[in-house]
C-alpha positions in Angstrom: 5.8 22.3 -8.9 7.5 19.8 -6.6 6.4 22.6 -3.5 3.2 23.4 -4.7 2.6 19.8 -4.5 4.2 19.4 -1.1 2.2 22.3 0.3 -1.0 20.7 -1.4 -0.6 17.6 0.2 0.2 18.9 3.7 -3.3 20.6 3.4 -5.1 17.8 3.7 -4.5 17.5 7.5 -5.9 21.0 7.9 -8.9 20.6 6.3 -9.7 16.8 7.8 -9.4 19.1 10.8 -11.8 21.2 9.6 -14.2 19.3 8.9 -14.4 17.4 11.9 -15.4 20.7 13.9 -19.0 20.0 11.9 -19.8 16.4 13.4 -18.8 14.4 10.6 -17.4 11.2 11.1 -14.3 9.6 9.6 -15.6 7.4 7.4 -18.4 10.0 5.9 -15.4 12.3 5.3 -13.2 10.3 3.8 -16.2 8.6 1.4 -16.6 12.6 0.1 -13.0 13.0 -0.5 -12.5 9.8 -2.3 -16.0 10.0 -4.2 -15.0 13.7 -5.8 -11.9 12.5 -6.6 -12.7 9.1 -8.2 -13.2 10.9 -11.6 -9.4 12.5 -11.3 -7.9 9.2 -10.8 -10.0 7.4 -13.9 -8.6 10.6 -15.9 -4.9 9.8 -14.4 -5.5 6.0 -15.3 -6.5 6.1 -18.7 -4.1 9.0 -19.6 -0.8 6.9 -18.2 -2.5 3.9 -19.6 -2.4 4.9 -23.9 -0.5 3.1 -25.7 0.7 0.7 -22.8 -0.5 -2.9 -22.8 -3.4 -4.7 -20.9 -2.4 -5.2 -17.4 -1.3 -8.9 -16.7 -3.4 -11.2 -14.0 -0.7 -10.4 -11.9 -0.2 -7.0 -12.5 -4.5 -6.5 -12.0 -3.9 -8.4 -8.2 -1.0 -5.9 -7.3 -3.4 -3.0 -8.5 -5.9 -4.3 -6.2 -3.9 -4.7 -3.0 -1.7 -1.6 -3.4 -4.9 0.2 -3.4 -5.9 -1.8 -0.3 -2.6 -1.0 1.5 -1.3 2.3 -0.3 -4.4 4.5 -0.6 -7.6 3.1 1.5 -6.1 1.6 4.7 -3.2 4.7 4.9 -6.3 7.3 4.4 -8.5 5.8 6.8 -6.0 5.5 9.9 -4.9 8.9 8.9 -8.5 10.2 9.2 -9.3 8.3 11.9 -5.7 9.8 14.1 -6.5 13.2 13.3 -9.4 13.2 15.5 -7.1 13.0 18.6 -4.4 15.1 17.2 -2.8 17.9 16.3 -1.8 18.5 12.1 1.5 19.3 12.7 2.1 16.0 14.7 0.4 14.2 12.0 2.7 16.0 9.2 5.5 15.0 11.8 4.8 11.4 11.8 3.8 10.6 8.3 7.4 12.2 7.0 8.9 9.2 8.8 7.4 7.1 6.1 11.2 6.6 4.4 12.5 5.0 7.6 9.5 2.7 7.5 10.4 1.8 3.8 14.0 1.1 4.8 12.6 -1.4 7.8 10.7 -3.0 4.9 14.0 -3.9 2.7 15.7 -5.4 5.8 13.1 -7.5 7.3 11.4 -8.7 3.9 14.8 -8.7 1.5 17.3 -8.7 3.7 19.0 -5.6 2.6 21.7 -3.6 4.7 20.8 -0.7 7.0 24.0 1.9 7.2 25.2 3.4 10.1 24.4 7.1 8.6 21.0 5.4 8.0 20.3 4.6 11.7 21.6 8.2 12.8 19.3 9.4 10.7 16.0 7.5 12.1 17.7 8.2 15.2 17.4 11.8 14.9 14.1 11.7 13.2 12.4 9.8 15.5 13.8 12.0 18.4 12.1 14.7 16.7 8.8 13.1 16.6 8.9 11.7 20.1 9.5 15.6 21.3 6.5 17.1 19.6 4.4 14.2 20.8 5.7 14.7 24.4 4.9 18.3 24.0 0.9 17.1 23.0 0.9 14.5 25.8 2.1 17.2 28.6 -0.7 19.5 27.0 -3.3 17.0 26.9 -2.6 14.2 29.4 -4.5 11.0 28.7 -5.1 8.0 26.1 -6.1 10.4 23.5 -2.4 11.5 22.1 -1.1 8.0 22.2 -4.6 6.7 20.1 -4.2 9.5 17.5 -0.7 9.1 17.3 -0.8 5.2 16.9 -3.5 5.6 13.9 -1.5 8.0 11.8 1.6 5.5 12.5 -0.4 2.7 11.2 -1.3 5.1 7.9 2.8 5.6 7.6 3.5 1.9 7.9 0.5 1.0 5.7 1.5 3.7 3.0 5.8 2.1 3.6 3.9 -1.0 2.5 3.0 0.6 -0.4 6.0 2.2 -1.4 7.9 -1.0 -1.3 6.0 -3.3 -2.8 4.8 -0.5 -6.1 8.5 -0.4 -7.3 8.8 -3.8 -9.2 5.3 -2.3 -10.9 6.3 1.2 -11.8 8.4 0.8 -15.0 6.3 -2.2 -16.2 2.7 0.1 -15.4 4.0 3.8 -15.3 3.5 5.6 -12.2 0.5 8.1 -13.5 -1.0 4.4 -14.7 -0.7 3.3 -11.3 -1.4 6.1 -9.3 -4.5 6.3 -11.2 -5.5 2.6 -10.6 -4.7 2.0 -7.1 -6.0 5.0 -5.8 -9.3 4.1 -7.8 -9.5 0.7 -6.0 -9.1 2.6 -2.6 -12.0 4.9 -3.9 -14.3 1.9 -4.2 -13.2 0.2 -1.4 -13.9 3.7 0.4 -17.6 4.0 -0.9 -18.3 0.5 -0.4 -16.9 0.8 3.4 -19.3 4.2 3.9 -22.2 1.9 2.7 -21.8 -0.9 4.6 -21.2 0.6 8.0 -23.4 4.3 8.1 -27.4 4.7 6.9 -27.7 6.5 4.1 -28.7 9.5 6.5 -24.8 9.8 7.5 -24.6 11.5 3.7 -26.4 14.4 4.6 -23.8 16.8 6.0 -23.0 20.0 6.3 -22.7 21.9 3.3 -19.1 23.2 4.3 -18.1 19.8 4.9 -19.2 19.4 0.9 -17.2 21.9 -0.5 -13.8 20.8 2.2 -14.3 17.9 0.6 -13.7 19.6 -2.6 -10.7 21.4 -1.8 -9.8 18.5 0.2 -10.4 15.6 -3.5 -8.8 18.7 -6.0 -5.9 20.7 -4.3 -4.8 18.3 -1.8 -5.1 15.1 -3.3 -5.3 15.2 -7.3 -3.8 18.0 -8.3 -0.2 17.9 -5.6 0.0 14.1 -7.1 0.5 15.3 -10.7 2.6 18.5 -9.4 4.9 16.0 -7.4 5.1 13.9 -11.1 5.5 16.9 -12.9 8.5 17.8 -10.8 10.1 14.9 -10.6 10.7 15.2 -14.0 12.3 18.1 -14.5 14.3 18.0 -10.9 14.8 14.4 -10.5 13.3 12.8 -7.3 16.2 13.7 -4.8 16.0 17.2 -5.4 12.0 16.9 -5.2 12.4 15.2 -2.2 14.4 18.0 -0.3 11.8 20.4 -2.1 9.3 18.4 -0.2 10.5 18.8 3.1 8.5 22.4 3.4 5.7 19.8 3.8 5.8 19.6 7.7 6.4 23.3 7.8 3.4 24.2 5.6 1.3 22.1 7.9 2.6 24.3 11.2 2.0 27.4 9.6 -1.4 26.6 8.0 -2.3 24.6 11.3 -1.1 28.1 13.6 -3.1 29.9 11.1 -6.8 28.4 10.1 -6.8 25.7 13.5 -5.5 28.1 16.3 -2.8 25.1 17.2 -0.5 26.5 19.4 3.4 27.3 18.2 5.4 25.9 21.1 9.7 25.7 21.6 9.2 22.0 21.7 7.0 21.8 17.7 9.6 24.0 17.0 12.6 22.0 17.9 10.9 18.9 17.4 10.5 19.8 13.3 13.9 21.0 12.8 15.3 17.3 14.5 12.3 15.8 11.9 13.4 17.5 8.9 17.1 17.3 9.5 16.6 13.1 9.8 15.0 12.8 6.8 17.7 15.0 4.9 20.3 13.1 6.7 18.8 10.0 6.0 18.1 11.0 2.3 21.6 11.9 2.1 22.6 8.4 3.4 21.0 6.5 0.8 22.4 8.2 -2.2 25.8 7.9 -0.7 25.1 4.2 -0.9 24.4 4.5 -4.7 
């Protein structure tokens, strides 16, 4: 479950990618994903919410921002970066999200970073910088360094996220909040579309429609409750490791359905990616 998930989610890049080869627009695309999915995350919310009490005043603000921060701001940079890069770059730079987390918990609570912790980033980063030196050699110009950027700002915003939803898991269950947060982005998303495009911007092309589909279902609902289901029977460390085949699912899928070329440098820079984030995963439970 935990690699289904993983290869669900790493999907999304590949069919953003898609899509975009029709004309659509950002904002269009990501109003389609969010709008099929809306009625998956209602389902999500009001199954994690039985039997749980009415959400506090405080509880209903940190719903409302996390979906802000977690789910709209992190899915719109993301959508808006993969118009100037690669997938696998993209994969590559959102699975440095931990490292972000970490930077979080030292500048905003003052906790500890480890030496094993900063090898780690070290590493990963290196990884990261390689593949994007590989796209800026291929592609000289503003455009790497703009995609690149966006889908940075999704990891940070999404880090955001992450740290500040852990005081409100136990007291709102994680389906609960899933469910609601990613519902506020869903509105915020709609709402965005309408302001900014004419209603003619709706009329796309009919593939875009159904990648939207597979886009709202296998690669966004359906990995979220595979990753939960997981979880529980593997605990999260083990489901984490299981999740590195994320950036490699993106390569292959990317080599496979985009054309993107498979180059010594992706190749290197993934294994220096996915050996960070295991060292750095291995780090932290050392601590505990």
């Amino acid at each position: 479950m935990a690699a289904l998930g993983a290869i669900g989610f790493s999907g999304k890049a590949i069919i953003v990618k898609l899509a975009y080869r029709w004309g659509v627009d950002p904002i269009t695309l990501l109003m389609y994903r969010m709008l099929m999915a809306l009625p998956f995350f209602l389902l999500m919310a009001w199954w994690g919410g039985r039997g749980r009490a009415r959400l506090a005043r405080r509880e209903r603000w940190a719903v409302l921002g996390l979906g802000i921060c977690g789910y709209y701001l992190a899915s719109m940079f993301d959508f808006i970066g993969l118009q100037y890069i690669t997938a696998s770059l993209e994969r590559l730079i959102l699975y440095l999200t931990p490292t972000l987390v970490l930077l979080c918990g030292w500048a905003l609570r003052g906790r500890r970073i480890t030496a094993g912790q900063l090898l780690a980033t070290a590493v990963g980063y290196g990884g990261a910088l390689l593949v994007f030196g590989v796209e800026w050699r291929d592609a000289p110009g503003g455009a790497t360094a703009w995609g690149a950027f966006w889908v940075f700002l999704s990891a940070a915003s999404y880090a955001l996220y992450l740290f500040f939803s852990g005081e409100f898991v136990a007291r709102i269950g994680s389906l609960r909040l899933v469910g609601l947060a990613s519902t506020v982005a869903s509105v915020c998303c709609i709402a965005h579309f309408l302001v900014v495009n004419p209603w003619q911007a709706a009329q796309v092309a009919t593939p875009v429609l159904w990648l939207s589909l597979l886009n709202s279902t296998l690669c966004t609902a359906l990995p979220v409750l595979l990753v939960m289901m997981g979880v529980e029977r593997i605990g999260a460390g083990l489901a984490a490791q299981v999740g590195m085949i994320g950036p490699l699912s993106t390569i292959v899928m990317g080599i496979a359905l985009l054309g993107e070329p498979f180059t010594p440098g992706l190749a290197a820079g993934t294994a220096l990616v996915v050996m960070g984030i295991f060292l750095f995963g291995r780090a932290g439970r050392s601590l505990g």
